[in-house]
C-alpha positions as CSV (number, residue, x, y, z in Angstrom):
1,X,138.1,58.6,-4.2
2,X,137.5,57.0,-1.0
3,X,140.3,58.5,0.7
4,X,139.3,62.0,-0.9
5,X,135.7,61.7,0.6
6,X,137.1,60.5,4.2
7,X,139.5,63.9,3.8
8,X,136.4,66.1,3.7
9,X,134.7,64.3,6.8
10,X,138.2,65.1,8.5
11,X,138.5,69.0,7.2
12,X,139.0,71.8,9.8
13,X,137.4,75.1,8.3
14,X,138.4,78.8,10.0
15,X,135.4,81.2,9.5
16,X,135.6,84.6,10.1
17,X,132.6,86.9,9.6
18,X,132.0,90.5,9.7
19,X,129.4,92.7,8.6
20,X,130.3,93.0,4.8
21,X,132.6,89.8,4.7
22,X,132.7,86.4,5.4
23,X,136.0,84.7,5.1
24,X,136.7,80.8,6.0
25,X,140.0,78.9,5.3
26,X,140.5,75.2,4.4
27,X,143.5,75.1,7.4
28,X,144.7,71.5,5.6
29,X,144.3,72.8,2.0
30,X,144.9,76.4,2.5
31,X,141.8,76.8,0.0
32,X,139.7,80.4,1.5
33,X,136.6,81.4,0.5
34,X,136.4,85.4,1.1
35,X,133.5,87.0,0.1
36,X,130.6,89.3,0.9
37,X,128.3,87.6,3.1
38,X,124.7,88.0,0.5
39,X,122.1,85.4,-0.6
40,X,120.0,86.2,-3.6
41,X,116.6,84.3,-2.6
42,X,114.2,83.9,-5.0
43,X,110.3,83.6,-4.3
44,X,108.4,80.8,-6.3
45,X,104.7,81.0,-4.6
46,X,105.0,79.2,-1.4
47,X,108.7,78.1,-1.9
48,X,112.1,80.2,-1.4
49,X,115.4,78.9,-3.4
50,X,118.9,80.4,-2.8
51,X,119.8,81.6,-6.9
52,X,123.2,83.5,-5.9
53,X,125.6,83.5,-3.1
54,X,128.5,85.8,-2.2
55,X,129.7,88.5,-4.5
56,X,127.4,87.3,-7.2
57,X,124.2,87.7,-4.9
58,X,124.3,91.6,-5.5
59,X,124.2,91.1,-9.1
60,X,121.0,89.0,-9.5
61,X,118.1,90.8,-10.9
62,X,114.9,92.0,-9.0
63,X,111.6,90.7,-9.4
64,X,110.7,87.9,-7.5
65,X,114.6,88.1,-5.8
66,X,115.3,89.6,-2.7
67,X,119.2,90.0,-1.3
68,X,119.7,89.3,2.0
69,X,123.0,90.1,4.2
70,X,122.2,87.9,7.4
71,X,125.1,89.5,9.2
72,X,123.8,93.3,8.6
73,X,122.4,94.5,11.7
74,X,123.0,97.2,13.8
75,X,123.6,96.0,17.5
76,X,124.5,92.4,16.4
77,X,126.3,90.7,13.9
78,X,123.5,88.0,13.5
79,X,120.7,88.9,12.3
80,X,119.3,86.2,9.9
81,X,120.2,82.4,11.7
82,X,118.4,80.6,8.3
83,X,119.8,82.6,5.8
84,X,123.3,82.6,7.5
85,X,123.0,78.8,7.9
86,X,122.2,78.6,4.2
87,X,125.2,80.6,3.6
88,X,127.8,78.7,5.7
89,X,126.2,75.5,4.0
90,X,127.6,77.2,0.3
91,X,130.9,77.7,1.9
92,X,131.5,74.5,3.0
93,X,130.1,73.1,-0.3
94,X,132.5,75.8,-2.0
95,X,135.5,74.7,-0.1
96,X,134.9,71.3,0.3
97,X,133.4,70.2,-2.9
98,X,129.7,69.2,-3.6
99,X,129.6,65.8,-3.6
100,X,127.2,62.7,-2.7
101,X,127.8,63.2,1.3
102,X,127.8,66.7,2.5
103,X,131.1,68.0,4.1
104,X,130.9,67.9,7.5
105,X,134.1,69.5,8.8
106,X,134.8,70.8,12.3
107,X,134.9,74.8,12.3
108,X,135.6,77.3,14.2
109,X,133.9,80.6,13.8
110,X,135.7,83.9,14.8
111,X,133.0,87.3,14.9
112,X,135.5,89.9,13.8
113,X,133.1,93.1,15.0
114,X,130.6,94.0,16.8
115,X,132.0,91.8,20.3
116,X,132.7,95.1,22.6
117,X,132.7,93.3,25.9
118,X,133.0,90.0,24.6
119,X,129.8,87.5,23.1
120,X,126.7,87.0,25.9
121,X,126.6,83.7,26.1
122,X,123.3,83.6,24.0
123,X,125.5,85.2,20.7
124,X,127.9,82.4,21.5
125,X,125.3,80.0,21.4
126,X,123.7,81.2,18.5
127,X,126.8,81.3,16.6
128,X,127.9,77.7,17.8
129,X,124.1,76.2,16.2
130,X,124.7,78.6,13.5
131,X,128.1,75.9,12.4
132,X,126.0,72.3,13.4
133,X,122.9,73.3,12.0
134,X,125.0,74.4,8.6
135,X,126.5,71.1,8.8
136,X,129.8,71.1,10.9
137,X,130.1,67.5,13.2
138,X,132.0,70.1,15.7
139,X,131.4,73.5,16.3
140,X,133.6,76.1,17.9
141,X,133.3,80.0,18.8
142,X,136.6,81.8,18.8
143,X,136.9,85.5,20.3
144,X,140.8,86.6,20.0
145,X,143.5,87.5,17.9
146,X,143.1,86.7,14.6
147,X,144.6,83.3,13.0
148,X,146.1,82.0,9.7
149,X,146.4,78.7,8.7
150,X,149.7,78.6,10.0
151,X,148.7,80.3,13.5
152,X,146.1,77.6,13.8
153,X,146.2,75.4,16.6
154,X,143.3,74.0,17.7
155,X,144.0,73.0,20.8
156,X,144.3,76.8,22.0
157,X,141.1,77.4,20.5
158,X,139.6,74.6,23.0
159,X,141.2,76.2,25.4
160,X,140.8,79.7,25.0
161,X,136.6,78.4,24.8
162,X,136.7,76.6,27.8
163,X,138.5,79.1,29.6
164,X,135.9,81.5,28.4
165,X,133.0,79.1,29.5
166,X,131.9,79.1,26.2
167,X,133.2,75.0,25.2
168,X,130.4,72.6,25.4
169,X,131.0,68.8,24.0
170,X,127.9,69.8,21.3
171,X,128.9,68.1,17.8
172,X,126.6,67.8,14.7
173,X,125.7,65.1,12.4
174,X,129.1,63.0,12.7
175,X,127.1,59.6,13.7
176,X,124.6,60.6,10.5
177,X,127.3,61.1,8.4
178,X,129.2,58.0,9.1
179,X,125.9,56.3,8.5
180,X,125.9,57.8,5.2
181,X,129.6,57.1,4.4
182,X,128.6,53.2,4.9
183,X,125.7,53.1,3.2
184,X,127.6,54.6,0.5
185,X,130.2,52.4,0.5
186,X,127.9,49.2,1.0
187,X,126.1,50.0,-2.5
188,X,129.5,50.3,-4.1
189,X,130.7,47.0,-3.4
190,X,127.0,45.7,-4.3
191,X,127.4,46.9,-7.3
192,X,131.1,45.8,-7.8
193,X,130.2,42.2,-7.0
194,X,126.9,42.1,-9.4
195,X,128.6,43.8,-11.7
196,X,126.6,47.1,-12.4
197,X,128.0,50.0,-14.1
């Protein structure tokens, strides 16, 4: 199990998004999550919860529930940062599992359309917070020919960034996570030396 959990924290996720699609492959387990990008968010007074994600979004009833698409937007393909951080945040849970720490793989995120002339450096930006804040330890923007998992190499991709300008040494929560991952593991010994269930 431990082994399994340290996996996760290791994971390298390719996510490609367009308008009407969000795709992101597992590149060690070859698991892909391709659907359309929606978020069925549902309005309890002051509070908004995520009900329905992907294809199952568009199903959800009315009422209170609103769909969002935070990739739908005419000039650029961001439109929504907290909705789309919410999303990426199913993904990885979808991909990854849902368990007691939160995945927190490095990924590399690949706009598909709407990049005529390349990403301004603010889109690249955007897009690189967009991973951290969703919970990647290492964030990557990737503008170029398409990969598959066996086209992966992520060396190019940290080339083809900082030969772009658009690398930076930014990483997420990996020091947080590893905090966790002890913790975890501290309370799991405690309670294999007094005995608890």
């Amino acid at each position: 199990m431990i082994r399994k959990t340290f996996n996760k924290l290791g994971a390298r996720l390719y996510v490609q998004i367009w308008e009407k699609r969000i795709r992101a492959t597992d590149i060690d387990s070859g698991r892909i999550f391709d659907e359309s990008p929606l978020l069925a968010i549902e309005k309890k007074g002051r509070r908004e919860t995520v009900v329905a994600v992907g294809n199952r979004a568009s199903s959800v009833p009315g009422g209170d529930t609103r769909v969002v698409n935070p990739f739908s937007h005419p000039r650029s393909l961001l439109r929504d940062f907290a909705a789309a951080e919410k999303l990426l945040q199913h993904t990885f849970r979808e991909l990854l599992g849902n368990t007691l720490l939160a995945p927190s793989p490095l990924v590399v995120l690949h706009p598909m359309e709407k990049t005529l002339g390349g990403l301004t450096d603010i889109e690249i930006r955007a897009f690189r917070e967009l991973g951290l804040g969703a919970g990647a330890r290492e964030s990557l923007v990737y503008e170029g020919e398409e990969l598959t998992r066996h086209t992966f190499d992520l060396q190019k991709v940290r080339d083809q960034s900082e030969a772009d300008g658009t690398a930076t040494a930014e990483k997420g929560g990996g020091i947080a996570q590893w905090v966790l991952l002890a913790i975890w593991i501290l309370l799991i010994a405690a309670m294999a030396i007094f005995g608890q269930p």
